[in-house]
Every structure is written in structure tokens, then in C-alpha cells.
C-alpha positions in Angstrom: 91.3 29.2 -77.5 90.2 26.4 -75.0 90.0 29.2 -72.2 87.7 31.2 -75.1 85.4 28.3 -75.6 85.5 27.5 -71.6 84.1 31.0 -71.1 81.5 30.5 -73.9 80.4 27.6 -72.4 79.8 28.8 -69.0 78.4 32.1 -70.7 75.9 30.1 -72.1 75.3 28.4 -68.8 74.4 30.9 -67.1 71.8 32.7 -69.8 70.1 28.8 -69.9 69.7 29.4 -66.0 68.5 32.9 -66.6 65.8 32.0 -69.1 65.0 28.6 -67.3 64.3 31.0 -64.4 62.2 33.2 -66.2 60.1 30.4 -67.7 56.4 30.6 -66.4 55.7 27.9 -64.3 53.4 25.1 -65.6 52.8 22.6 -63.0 49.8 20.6 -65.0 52.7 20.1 -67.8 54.7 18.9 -65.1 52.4 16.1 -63.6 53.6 12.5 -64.4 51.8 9.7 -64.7 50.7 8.1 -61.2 52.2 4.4 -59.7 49.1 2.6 -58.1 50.6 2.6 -54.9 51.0 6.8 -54.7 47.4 6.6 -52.8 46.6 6.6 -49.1 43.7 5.0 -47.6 43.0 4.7 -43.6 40.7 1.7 -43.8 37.9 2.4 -42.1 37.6 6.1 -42.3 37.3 8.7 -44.6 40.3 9.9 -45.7 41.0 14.1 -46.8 43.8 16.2 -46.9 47.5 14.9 -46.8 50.0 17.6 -45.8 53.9 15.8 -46.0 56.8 16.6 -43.9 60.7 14.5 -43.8 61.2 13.5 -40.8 64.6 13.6 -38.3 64.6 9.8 -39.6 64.8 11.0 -43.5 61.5 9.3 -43.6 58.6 11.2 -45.5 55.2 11.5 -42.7 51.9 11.9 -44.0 49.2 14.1 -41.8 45.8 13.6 -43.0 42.0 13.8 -41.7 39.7 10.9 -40.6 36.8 10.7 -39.6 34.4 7.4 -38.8 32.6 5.8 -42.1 29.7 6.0 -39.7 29.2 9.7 -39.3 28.9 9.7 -43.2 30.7 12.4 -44.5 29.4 15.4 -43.3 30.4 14.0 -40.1 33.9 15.9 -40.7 32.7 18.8 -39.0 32.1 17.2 -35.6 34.1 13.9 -35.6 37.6 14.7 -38.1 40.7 14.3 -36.2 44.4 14.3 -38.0 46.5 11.3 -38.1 49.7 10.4 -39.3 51.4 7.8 -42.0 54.8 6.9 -42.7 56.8 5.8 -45.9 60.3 5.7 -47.3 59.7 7.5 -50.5 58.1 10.7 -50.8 55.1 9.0 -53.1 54.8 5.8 -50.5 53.4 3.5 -50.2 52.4 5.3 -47.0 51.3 2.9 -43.5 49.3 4.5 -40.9 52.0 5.4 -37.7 50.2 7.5 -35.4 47.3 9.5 -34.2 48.6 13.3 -34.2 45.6 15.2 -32.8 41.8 15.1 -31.8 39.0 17.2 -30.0 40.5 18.2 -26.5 37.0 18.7 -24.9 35.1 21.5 -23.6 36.5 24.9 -22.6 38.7 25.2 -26.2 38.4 26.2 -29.5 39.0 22.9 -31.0 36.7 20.6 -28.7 35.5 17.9 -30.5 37.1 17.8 -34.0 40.6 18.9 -35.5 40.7 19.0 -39.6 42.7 19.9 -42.9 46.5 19.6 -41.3 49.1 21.6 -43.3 52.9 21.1 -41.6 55.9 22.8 -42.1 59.8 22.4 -39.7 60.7 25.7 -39.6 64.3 26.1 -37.6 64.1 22.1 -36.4 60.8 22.9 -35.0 57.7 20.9 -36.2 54.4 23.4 -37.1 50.9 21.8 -37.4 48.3 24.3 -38.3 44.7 23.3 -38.3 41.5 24.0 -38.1 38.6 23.2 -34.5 35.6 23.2 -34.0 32.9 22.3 -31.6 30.0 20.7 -32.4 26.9 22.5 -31.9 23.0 20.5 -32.9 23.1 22.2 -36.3 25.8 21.7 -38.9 25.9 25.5 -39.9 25.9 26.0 -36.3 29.0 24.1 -35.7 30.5 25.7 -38.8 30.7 28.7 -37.6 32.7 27.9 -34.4 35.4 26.7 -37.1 39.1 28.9 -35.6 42.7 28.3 -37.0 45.3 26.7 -34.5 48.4 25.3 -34.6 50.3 22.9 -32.3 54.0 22.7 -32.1 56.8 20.0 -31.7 60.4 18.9 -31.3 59.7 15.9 -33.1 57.2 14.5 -35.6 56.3 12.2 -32.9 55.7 14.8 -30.4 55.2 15.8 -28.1 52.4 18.5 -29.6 51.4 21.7 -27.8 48.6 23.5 -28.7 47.8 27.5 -27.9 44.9 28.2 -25.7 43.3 30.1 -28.2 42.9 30.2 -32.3 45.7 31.2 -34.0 43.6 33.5 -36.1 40.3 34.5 -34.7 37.3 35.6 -36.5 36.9 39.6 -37.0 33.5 41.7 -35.8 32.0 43.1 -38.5 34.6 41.6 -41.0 34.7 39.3 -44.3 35.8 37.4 -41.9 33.4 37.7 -39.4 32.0 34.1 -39.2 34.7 31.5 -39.2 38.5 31.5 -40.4 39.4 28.0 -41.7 41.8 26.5 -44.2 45.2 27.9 -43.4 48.5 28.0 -45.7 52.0 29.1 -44.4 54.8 30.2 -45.8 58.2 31.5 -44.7 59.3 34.5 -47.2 61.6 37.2 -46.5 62.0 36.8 -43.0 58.2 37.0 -42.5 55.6 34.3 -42.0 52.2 34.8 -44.6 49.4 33.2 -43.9 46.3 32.3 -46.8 43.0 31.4 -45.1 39.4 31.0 -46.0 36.5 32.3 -44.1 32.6 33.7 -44.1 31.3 37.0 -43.7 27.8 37.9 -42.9 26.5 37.7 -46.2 27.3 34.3 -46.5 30.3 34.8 -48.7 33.1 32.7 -48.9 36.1 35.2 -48.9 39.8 34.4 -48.4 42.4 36.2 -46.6 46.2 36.7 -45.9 48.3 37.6 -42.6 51.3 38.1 -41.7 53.7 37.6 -38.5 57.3 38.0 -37.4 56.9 33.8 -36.0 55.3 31.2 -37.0 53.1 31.2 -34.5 52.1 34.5 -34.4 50.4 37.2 -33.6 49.1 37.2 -37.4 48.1 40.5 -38.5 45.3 40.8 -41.0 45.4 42.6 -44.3 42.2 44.3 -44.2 40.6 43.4 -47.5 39.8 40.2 -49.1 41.8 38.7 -51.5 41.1 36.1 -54.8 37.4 37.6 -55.1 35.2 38.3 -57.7 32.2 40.8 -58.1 29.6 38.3 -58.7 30.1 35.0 -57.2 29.9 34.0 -53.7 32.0 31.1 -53.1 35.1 31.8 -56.2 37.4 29.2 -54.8 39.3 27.6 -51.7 41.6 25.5 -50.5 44.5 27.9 -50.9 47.9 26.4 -50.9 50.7 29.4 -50.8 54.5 28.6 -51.3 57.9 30.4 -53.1 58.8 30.0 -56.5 61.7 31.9 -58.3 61.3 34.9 -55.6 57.7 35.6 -56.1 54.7 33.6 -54.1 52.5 31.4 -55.8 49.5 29.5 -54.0 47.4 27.3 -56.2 43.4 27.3 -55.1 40.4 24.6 -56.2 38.3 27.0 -58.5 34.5 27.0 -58.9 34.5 27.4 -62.5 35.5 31.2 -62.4 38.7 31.5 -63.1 39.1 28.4 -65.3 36.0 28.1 -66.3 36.2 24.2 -65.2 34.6 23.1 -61.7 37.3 21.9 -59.7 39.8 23.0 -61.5 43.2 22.9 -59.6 44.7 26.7 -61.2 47.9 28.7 -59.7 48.3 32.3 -59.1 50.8 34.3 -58.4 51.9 37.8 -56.4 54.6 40.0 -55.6 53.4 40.9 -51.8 50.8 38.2 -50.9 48.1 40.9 -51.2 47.8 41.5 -54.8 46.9 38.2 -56.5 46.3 37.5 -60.6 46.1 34.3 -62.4 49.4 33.0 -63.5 50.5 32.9 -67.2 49.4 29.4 -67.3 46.9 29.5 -64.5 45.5 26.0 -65.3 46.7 23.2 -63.5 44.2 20.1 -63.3 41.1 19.7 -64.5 40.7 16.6 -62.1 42.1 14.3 -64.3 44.9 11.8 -63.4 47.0 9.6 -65.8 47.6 6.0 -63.7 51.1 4.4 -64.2 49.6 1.6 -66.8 48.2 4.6 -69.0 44.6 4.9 -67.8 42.7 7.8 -67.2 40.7 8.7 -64.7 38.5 12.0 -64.2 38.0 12.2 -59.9 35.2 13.4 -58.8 37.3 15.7 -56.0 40.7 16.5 -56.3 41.1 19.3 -53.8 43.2 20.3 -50.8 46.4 20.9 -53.0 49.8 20.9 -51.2 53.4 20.1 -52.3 56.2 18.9 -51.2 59.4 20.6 -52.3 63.2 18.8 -53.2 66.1 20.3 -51.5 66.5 22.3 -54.8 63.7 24.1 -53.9 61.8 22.2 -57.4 58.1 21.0 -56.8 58.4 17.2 -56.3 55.1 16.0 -55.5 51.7 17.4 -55.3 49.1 15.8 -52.2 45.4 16.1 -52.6 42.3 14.7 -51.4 40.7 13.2 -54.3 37.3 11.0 -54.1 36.1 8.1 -57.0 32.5 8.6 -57.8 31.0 10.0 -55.1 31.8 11.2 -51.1 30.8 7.9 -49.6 32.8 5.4 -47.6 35.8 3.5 -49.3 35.9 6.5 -51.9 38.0 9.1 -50.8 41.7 9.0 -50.3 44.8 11.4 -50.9 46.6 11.1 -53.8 50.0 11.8 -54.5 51.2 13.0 -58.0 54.9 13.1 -59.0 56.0 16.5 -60.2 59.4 15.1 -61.5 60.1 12.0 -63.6 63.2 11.1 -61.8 60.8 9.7 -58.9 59.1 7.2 -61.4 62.6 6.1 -62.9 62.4 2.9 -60.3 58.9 2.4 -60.5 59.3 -0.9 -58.7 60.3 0.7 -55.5 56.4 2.1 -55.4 54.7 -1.4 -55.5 
């Protein structure tokens, strides 16, 4: 009889697994409330777009863009470089470490500004994709010469090396034909998939998705655009790609098309990274943020999504950049919002 009721137990077990597994995932149900100190600020510059890796220490380092509060904000394009903070608990508080990269002069892609850092380790190798540009005297003008790169490393200290040339290149003639920008890597059955943003032509903001036997490269294109619609221009971007229960997910910043909701953070899903739809519960953040002491607060940005996974392969914090008000100096910063309530059980060890 106790063998009987052993078996029922574990019987039971494993159908709870099987039906946890096949729950949709709802990462806005999944956001907890967020400790004061889960914020980074490089005093001094703007602050966008925190991508966290642990490092060899089994602390948790922050790369993020700055950029000078006296280029003003736009100044991104031509000034943005990608530093790096430190902290001993995935949600920080996070202390500025280290300047990763910046503009390597004339002759390459990425001459005077490097921007949006998303890192993986892949294989005890550190991977730092990117995005360069150099400036040019118009600002449309040195958006265009926007290229994806990535630089390499034994170490999250370095030291980084860089390929001569983009990692992904524009295409002639192409929805891509005007910059490529924005990139998101994933590792997923032995093959590396890339998301991207980019421009064609007609001045419509596509996105796109390659794929390569390494993880740095060659990337080869799929030849159509992917998360578009039939009317609007600019649908969405920021795309963040990553795993989930064998299928990929990536989670983009909408323009109101899919959600309805400007700004909207909302998660899709796909089979074969080519074929995208909006997940059963494609909503995710409409920009609002519960504080630890219970406040609300609706940010004006909260954009350039990208989590950080537990060893159990279960979200455990989501990074974005996130702005109060307005895009002005002492307003923007990356926020970092726990995904699992066991991080805020010692809330004291955020302060």
C-alpha cells in the first residue's frame, strides 16, 4: 500500500510538471514589486540599456550605454560608448567598474560611438554584441552608418577583441538596406539566432533574424522580414530573443500595434525563429512599475528588454532602460525588475 501511494505521488508529480510546462508564459504576472536600490545611474551621463552577465567571480556585471549630459540626448548616435557595473546580487545595487568599449577611430565601422550592449558566455567565452557608428554632420546621415559588431573575451575584464568588419552588414537592395542595429543572440539547437532591427529604403523600420554555426558568425540572413505589419512603418523594436520550454520567445517594445498601448513591453513566440505570432498572453508591461513601498509609477520609457536567467533556466530579472518624465539629463537609468519573489525575500540586502 505505501509503495501504491509512493507511485501516486510521483504520478502526480510528474503530470504537475507536465501542465506547469505547458502553462503559457505570463511574465507581466510575474513582475514583483521593485526595491529602490534595483536602478542604475552613471552620474553624469545618460544611462540606456543594461545587458547582465555572472562573472568568473560569481559576481553579477552590468554593461550599459553612456553618453555625456552635454551632447543632450540625441548625442547617443555620435558620442554612446558601453560601460560596465558590478554588484553582488543580480538586482544590485550596481557601482560603476569599468569602461568596456568606445569609438576606435577612423578606418572602422564603429569609429566614434559603440551602443545598446547585449552579452552572453557562451563555452567560458565572453560575447559583447553591439552596435557603431561614425558620425557624419547630419544625424540621419550618421544613422545610417549604424553596423552590428561584437567583441570577444576570456574574461569580463578583458581583454576585448573586436572583428574588422560588422558582424552583420547592411544588404543592397534589401529591408535591410540602410543600417542593421539592435542585435539579440541566442544559442538553440546547436545553432546561434540572431533578431536585429534595421531600415530599408522606404524608410521602414523592419526587423530581421540570422543564423550561424558560431557565435560570431558568418550570420546568414533569412530573406524576409519578420514581426511586420501591412500598414505601419515603425511596428516595434528592441527585440530581445531567448528559450523557453523548447520554443523561442523574444519580447519587443510595441508601437501600439500589437497591444494597442505605446510602449507596451509584449512577448512572442516561434517554433523556427522565422515564423513569429503574439503569445497567448502577449502583454507584458504597459510601462508601469510597482516600487517596493507600494507606489506606482507609469515611466515614460521602458524599453531595451533583456533578462537574466537562474540556473534553472526560470526568468529571474528583467533589465531595461526606463526614463522619469522626459529624455533629459538625470532622467534615464536601467531598471531592474525581479521576475521571482524569492529575490525580494531579504529585501534588506538591496538597500
Amino acid at each position: 500500500m505505501a509503495r501504491l501511494f509512493e507511485r501516486g505521488l510521483s504520478f502526480a508529480f510528474m503530470i504537475a510538471l507536465v501542465v506547469r510546462a505547458e502553462e503559457p508564459l505570463d511574465l507581466g504576472a510575474r513582475m514583483q514589486p521593485v526595491p529602490r536600490a534595483a536602478v542604475f545611474q552613471d552620474e553624469g551621463w545618460f544611462t540606456w540599456g543594461g545587458s547582465m552577465v555572472q562573472g568568473d567571480d560569481g559576481r553579477y556585471y552590468l554593461c550599459y550605454s553612456r553618453w555625456p549630459y552635454d551632447v543632450q540626448m540625441k548625442g547617443w548616435i555620435t558620442h554612446s560608448q558601453i560601460a560596465c557595473a558590478v554588484a553582488d546580487h543580480p538586482l544590485g545595487p550596481y557601482r560603476f567598474s569599468h569602461k568596456v568599449l568606445e569609438g576606435r577611430g577612423d578606418g572602422f565601422f564603429d569609429a566614434t560611438m559603440v551602443h545598446n550592449p547585449h552579452i552572453h558566455k557562451f563555452d567560458g567565452t565572453y560575447y559583447l554584441y553591439y552596435i557603431g557608428a561614425t558620425a557624419q554632420p547630419k544625424f540621419e546621415a550618421t544613422r545610417r552608418t549604424q553596423r552590428i559588431g561584437v567583441a570577444t573575451a576570456p574574461s569580463i575584464h578583458g581583454p576585448w577583441k573586436r572583428l574588422d568588419k560588422p558582424l552583420l552588414d547592411v544588404s543592397p537592395d534589401s529591408f535591410d538596406s540602410q543600417f542593421t542595429t539592435n542585435p539579440s543572440v541566442v544559442e538553440h539547437n546547436g545553432r546561434y539566432v540572431m533578431l536585429y532591427k534595421c531600415l530599408g529604403k522606404n524608410k521602414k523600420v523592419f526587423h530581421g533574424v540570422a543564423f550561424s554555426d558560431s557565435p560570431t558568425g558568418p550570420f546568414k540572413k533569412h530573406g524576409q522580414p519578420i514581426f511586420t505589419h501591412e500598414t505601419h512603418p515603425f511596428p516595434a523594436e528592441d527585440p530581445f530573443i531567448f528559450p523557453y520550454h523548447g520554443k523561442l520567445h523574444a519580447i519587443l517594445s510595441d508601437h501600439a500595434v500589437f497591444t494597442g498601448i505605446k510602449q507596451a513591453l509584449c512577448l512572442f513566440t516561434s517554433e523556427n525563429g522565422i515564423d513569429w505570432e503574439p503569445a497567448v498572453i502577449p502583454l507584458i508591461s504597459d510601462r508601469t512599475v510597482t516600487w517596493e513601498d507600494g507606489t506606482q509609477e507609469k515611466l515614460a520609457d521602458l524599453e531595451r528588454p533583456q533578462i537574466y536567467f537562474g540556473a534553472d533556466g526560470e526568468p529571474m530579472v528583467l533589465f531595461c532602460a526606463a526614463t522619469h518624465v522626459k529624455r533629459a539629463p538625470g532622467n534615464t537609468f536601467n531598471i531592474h525588475i525581479p521576475l521571482n519573489r524569492g529575490l525580494l525575500l531579504n529585501p534588506e540586502e538591496h538597500e
